[in-house]
N, C-alpha and C positions, 0 to 999 in steps of 0.2 A: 727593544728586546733583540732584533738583528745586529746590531751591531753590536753586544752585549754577549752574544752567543757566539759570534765570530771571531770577538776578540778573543773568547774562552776557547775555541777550539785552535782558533791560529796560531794562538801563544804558548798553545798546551798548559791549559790551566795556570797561567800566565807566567811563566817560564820565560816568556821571553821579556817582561816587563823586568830580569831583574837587571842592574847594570853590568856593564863590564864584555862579557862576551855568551851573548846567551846563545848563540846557536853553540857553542860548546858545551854549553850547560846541557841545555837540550838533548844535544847528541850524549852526554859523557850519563843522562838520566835515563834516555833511553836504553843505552850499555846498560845499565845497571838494573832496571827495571826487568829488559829482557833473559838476563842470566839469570835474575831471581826467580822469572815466570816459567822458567826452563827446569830448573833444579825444582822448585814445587811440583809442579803440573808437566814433567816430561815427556807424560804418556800421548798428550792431545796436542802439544805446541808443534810437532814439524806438521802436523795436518792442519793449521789453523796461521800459521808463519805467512806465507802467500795472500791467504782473505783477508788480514790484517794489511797488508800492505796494499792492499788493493783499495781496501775501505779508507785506511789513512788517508792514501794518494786522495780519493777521489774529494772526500770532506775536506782535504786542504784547499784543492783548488777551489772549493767554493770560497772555504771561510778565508782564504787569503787573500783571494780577489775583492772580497765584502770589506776586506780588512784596508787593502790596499784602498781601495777608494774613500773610505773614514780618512783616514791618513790623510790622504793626498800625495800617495807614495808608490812611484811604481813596487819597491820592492823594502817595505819597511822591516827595520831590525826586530820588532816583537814578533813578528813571523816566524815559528820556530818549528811550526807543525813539517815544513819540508825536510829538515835535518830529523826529524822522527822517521818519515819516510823510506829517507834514503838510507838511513843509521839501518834502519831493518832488513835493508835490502841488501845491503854489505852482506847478514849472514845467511842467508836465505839457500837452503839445500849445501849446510855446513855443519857440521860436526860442533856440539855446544860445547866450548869447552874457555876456559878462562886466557887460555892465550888465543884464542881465533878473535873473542870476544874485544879483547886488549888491542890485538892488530888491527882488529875491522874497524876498532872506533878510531885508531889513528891514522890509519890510510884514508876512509870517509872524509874527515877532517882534514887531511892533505889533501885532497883532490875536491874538496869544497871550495876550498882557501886558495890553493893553487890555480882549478881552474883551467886545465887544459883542453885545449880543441876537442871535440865540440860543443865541450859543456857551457865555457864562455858564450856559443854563440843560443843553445837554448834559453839562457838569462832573458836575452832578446823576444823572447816570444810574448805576449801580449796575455795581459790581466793571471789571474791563479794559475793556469798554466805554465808560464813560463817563473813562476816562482815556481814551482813545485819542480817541472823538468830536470833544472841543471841539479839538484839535489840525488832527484833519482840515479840521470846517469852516470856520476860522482859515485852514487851507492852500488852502481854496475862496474863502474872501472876496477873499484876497494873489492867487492865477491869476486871479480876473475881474477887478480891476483893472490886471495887468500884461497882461492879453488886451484892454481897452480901453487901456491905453496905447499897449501895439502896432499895436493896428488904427489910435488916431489918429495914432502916429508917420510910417505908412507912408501914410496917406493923408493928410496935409498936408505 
């Protein structure tokens, strides 16, 4: 039953079982999911944006580390629950709107992929944490650049 449960949570409802490239999947359902949950329920989502990502973060590390060791994989591809994470965290104290939404998912995804200093070296950290890590800070590099786009958007 644990390892049954971790896969369901790791993979985001097995998201990541499908072929090809699921952490984009992942990320590009999260996009999607979150602009829908925004546009329905707008009134409650920026008070509720932050506990979600707090709760994802935290349930990844469990179930990816549970997941990783089924594997026998420091950091296997059906793990998709970090690019939810981080995907959420791009828009976090941003303005909902279908081009932030667009940008966040494709910087998220460059700097996932990419992998610039220090994210590469968070990978390295040991068991669900270090799955989850470089996703998050990824999802921190992708919000301060759409927080500086926005601020220059609006102010020129």
């Amino acid at each position: 039953m644990k390892k049954r449960v971790s896969l369901l949570v790791s993979s985001v409802f097995y998201i990541g079982l499908i072929p090809g490239a699921p952490g984009t999947y992942a990320s590009l359902a999260t996009a999607a999911v979150y602009y829908w949950i925004y546009q329905t329920f707008q009134h409650i989502v920026p008070d509720l944006h932050l506990s979600a990502v707090c709760l994802i973060a935290a349930a990844g590390v469990f179930a990816s580390a549970e997941t990783s060791r089924n594997y026998g994989d420091p950091d296997p591809r059906v793990v998709v629950i970090d690019e939810v994470a981080g995907q959420l965290l791009a828009y976090l104290f941003l303005p909902v709107s279908a081009i932030n939404v667009a940008l966040g998912f494709l910087l998220f995804r460059a700097f996932d992929i990419w992998k610039p200093q220090p994210i590469r070296r968070l990978e390295r950290l040991p068991g669900g944490v270090g799955i989850m890590a470089d996703d998050l800070l990824a999802g921190i590099y992708a919000n301060v650049l759409l927080q500086l786009g926005n601020w220059l958007a609006h102010r020129y």
